[in-house]
C-alpha positions as CSV (number, residue, x, y, z in Angstrom):
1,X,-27.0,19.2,-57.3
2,X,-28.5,15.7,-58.4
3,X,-31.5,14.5,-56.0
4,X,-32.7,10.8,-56.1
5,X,-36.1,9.8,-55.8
6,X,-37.3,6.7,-53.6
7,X,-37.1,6.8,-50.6
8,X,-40.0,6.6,-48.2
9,X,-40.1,9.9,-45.4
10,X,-42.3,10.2,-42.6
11,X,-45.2,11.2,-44.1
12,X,-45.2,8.3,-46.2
13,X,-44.2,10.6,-50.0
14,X,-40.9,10.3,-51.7
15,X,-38.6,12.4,-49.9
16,X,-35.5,13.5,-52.0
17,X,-32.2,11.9,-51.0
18,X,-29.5,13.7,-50.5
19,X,-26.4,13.3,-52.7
20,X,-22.7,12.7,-52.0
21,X,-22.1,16.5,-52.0
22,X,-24.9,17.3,-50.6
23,X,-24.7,15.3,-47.4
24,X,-20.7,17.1,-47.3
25,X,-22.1,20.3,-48.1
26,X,-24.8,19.8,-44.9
27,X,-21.9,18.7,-42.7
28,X,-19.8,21.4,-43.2
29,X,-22.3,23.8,-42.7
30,X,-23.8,22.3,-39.4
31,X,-20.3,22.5,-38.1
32,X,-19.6,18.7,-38.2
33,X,-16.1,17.8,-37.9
34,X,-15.4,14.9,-40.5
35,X,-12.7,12.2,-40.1
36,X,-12.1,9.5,-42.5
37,X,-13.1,5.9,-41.2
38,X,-11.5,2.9,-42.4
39,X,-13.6,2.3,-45.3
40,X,-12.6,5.7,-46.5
41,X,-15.7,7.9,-45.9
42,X,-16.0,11.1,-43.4
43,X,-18.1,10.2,-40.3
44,X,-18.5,12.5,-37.2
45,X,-15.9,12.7,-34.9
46,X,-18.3,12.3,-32.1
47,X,-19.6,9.4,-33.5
48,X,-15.8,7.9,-34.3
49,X,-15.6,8.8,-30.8
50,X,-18.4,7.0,-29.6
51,X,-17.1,3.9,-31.5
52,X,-13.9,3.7,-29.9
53,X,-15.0,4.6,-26.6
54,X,-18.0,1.5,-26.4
55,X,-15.0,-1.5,-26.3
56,X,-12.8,0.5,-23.6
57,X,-15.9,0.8,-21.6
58,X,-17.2,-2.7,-22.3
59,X,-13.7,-4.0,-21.0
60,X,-13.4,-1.8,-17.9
61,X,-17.0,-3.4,-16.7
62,X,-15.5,-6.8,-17.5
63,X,-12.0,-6.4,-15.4
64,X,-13.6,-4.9,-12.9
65,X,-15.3,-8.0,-11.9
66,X,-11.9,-9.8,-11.1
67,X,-11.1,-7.7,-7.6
68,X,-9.3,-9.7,-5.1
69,X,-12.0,-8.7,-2.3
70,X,-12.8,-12.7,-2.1
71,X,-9.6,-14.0,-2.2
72,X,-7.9,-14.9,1.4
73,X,-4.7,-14.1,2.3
74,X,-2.6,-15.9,3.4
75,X,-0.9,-16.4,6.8
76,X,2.8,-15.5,5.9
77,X,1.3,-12.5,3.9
78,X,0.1,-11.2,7.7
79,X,3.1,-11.6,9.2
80,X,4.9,-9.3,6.6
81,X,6.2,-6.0,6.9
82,X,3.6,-3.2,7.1
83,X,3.8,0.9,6.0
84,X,6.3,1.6,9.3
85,X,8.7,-0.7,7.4
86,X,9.2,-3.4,9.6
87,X,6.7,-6.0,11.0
88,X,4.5,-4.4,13.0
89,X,3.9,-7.3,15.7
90,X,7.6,-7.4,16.1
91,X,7.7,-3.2,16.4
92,X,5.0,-2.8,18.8
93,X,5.9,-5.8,21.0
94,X,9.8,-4.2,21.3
95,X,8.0,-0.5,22.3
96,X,5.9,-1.8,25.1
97,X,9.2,-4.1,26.4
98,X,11.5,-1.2,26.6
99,X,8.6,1.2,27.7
100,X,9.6,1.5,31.0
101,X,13.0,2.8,30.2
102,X,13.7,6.8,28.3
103,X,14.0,6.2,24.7
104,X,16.8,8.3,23.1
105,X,15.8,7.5,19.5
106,X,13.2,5.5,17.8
107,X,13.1,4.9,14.1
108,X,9.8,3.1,12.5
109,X,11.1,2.7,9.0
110,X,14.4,1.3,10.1
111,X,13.3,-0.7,12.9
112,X,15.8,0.7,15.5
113,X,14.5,1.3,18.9
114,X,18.0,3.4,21.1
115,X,17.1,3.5,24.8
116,X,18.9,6.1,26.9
117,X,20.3,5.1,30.4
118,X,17.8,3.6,32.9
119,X,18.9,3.7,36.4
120,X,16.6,1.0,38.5
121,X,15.5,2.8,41.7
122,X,16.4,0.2,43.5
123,X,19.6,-0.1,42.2
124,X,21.3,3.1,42.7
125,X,24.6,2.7,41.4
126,X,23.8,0.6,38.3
127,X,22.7,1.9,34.6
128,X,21.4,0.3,31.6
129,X,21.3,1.2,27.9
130,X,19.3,-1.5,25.5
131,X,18.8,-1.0,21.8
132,X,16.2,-3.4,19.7
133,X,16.9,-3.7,16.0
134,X,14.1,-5.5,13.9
135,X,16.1,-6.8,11.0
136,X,13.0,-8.4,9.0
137,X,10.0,-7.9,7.9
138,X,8.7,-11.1,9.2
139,X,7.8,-12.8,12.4
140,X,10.9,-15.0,13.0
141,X,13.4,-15.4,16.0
142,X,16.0,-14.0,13.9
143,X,14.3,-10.7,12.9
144,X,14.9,-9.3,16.4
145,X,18.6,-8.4,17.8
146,X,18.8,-6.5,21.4
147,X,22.0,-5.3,22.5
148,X,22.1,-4.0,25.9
149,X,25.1,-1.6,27.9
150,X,25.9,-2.4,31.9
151,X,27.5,0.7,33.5
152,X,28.1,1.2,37.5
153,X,29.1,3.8,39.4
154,X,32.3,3.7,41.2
155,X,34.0,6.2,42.6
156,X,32.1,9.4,41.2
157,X,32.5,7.9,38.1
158,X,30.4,5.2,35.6
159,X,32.6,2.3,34.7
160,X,31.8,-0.2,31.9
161,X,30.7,-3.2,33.0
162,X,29.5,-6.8,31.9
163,X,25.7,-7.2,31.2
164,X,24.4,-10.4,32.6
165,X,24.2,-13.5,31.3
166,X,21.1,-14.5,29.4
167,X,20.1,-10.7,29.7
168,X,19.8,-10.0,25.8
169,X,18.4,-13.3,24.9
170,X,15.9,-13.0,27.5
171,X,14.6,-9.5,26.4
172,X,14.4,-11.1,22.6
173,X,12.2,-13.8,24.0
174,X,9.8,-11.5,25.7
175,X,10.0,-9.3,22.4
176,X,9.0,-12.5,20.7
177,X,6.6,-13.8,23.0
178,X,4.4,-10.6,23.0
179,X,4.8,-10.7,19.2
180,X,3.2,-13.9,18.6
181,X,0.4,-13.3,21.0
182,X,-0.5,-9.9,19.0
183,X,-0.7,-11.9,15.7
184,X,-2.7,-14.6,17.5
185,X,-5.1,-11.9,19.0
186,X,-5.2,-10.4,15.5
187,X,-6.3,-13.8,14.0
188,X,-8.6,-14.6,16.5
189,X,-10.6,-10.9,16.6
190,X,-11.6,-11.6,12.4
């Protein structure tokens, strides 16, 4: 083993330095692993480590600086669909209309609300059946369709008959109506 002199230690003597095969020879036995850099000579892989892991972390801090916390959103962007799969004004303004009537089947994701027959109490021998389909994710007049069944009872007997006019585009303008005043009461309460 070759030593060379020259080097100033600690206490200010000429420490030996250690060689090329020396410094290998104390690697190996201190249980370094070695990896070969780009230059060609064996470095720690903790330290190769530490090298690549310093720009990854330097980047992270950087992008994480560009969240879109501050940015507003727009007004369209409100009125879209939400995680029950259709707009959510539209969905809870067509539950509270048809709450007064038995609902056979309701459907979030699909945006199908299927009442079951309502008899009006003071009606006796009259039934109704309305179903409200949201069709859009947005808060337009064309995103709701309500079709509606007339039955009476003639004879012991229910017999199909005519809804009334302006019955289903009267129910879509309520369904509307409450709709927009949610959004605006959402607006308002930020």
């Amino acid at each position: 083993m070759q030593h060379l002199y020259g080097r100033t230690g600690l206490r200010g003597i000429d420490e030996p330095m250690m060689t090329w095969d020396t410094q290998m020879q104390y690697r190996t036995e201190c249980g370094l692993k070695l990896i070969a850099d780009h230059r060609g000579a064996d470095r720690p892989a903790a330290f190769r480590a530490r090298l690549l892991v310093l720009p990854l972390l330097a980047a992270t801090i950087a992008v994480s600086g560009c969240g879109k916390k501050d940015r507003p959103i727009p007004l369209a962007a409100e009125t879209q669909m939400t995680t029950i799969g259709v707009n959510s004004f539209l969905w809870r303004a067509a539950l509270e209309t048809v709450q007064f009537m038995p609902l056979a089947q309701v459907d979030s994701s699909g945006g199908v609300i299927i009442g079951d027959w309502y008899q009006n109490p003071a009606v006796a021998n009259e039934r109704v059946k309305v179903t409200v389909a949201i069709l859009d994710g947005a808060l337009r007049a064309d995103a709701v369709q309500v079709s509606a069944s007339r039955q009476t009872y003639d004879g012991g007997r229910w017999i199909e008959a005519p809804v009334r006019a302006g019955t289903v585009q009267r129910l879509e303008e309520v369904i509307l109506e409450r709709a927009r005043g949610m959004r605006q009461a959402a607006l308002a309460n930020r």
